[in-house]
C-alpha positions as a Markdown table, in Angstrom:
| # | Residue | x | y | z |
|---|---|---|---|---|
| 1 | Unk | 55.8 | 247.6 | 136.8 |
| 2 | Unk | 52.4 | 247.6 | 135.3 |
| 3 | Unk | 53.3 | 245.6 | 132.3 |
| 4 | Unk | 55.2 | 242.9 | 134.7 |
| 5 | Unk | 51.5 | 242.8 | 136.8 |
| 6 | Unk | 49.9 | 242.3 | 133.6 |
| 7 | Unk | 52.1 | 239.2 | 132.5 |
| 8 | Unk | 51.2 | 237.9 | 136.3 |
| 9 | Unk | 47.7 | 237.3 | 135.4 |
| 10 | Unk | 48.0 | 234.0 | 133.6 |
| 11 | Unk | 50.1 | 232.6 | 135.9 |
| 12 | Unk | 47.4 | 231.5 | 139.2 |
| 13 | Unk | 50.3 | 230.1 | 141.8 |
| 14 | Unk | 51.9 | 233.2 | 141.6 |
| 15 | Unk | 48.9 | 235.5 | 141.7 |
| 16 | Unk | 47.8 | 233.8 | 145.0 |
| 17 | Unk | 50.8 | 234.6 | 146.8 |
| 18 | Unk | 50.8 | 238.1 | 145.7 |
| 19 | Unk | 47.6 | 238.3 | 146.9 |
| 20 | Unk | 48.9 | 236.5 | 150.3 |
| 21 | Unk | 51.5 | 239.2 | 150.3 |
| 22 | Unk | 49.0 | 242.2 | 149.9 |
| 23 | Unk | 47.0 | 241.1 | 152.7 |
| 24 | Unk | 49.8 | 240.7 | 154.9 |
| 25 | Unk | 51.0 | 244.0 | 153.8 |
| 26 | Unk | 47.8 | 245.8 | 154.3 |
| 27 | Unk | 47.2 | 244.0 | 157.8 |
| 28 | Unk | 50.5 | 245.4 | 159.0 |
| 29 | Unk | 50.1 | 248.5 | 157.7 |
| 30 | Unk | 46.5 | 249.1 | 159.7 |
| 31 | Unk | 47.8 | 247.9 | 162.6 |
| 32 | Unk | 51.1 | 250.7 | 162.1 |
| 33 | Unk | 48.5 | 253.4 | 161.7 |
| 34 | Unk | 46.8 | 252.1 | 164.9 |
| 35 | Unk | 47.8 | 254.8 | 168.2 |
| 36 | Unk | 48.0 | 252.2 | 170.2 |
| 37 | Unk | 51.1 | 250.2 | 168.9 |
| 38 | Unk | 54.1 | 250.7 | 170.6 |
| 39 | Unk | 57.4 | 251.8 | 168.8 |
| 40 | Unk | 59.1 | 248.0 | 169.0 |
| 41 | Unk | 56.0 | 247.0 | 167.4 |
| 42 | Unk | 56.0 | 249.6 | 164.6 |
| 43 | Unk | 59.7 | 249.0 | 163.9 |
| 44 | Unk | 59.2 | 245.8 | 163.4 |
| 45 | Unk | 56.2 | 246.1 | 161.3 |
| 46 | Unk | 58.4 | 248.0 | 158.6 |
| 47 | Unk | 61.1 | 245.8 | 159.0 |
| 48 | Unk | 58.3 | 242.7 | 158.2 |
| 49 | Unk | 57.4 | 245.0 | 155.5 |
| 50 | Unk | 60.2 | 245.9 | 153.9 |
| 51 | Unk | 60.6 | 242.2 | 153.4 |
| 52 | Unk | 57.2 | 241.7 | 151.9 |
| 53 | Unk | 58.4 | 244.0 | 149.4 |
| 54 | Unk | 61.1 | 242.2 | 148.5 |
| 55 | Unk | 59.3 | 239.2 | 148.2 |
| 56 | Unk | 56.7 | 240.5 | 145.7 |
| 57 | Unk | 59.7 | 241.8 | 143.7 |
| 58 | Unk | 61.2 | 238.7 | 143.1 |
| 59 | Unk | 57.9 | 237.2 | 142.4 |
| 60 | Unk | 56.9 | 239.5 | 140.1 |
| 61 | Unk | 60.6 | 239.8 | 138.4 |
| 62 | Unk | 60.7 | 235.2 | 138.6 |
| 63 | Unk | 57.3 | 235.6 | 137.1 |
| 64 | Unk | 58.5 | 237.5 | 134.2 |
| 65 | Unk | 61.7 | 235.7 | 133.2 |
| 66 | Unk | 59.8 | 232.9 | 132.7 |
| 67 | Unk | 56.9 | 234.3 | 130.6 |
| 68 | Unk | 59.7 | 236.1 | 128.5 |
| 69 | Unk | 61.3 | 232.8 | 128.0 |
| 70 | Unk | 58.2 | 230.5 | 127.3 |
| 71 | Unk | 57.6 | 233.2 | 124.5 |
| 72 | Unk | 60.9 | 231.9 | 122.9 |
């Protein structure tokens, strides 16, 4: 995955939403770890995460399809 994050860099739209995603991620993720979020809450933070996931995934996997085929 490190060599797709690499090809990422030149491309600044996607970047920014990866970064967008991150922060989400890492918002959600503190607020998990707080003690004082209920269990509907922290379900539904992994659910919201699990989808960030695959977000980034696709971004990252769109990303480099079309960096492999702008080499061409």
């Amino acid at each position: 995955m490190n060599k797709r994050l690499l090809m990422l860099s030149e491309d600044e739209c996607c970047s920014g939403k990866l970064v967008a995603i991150a922060a989400r991620h890492v918002k959600l993720a503190l607020e998990y770890l707080n003690r004082k979020t209920s269990i509907e809450r922290k379900q539904t933070i992994l659910t919201e995460i699990t989808n960030l996931r695959e977000e980034r995934d696709a971004l990252i996997n769109e990303s480099v399809i079309c960096t492999n085929n702008n080499k061409n």
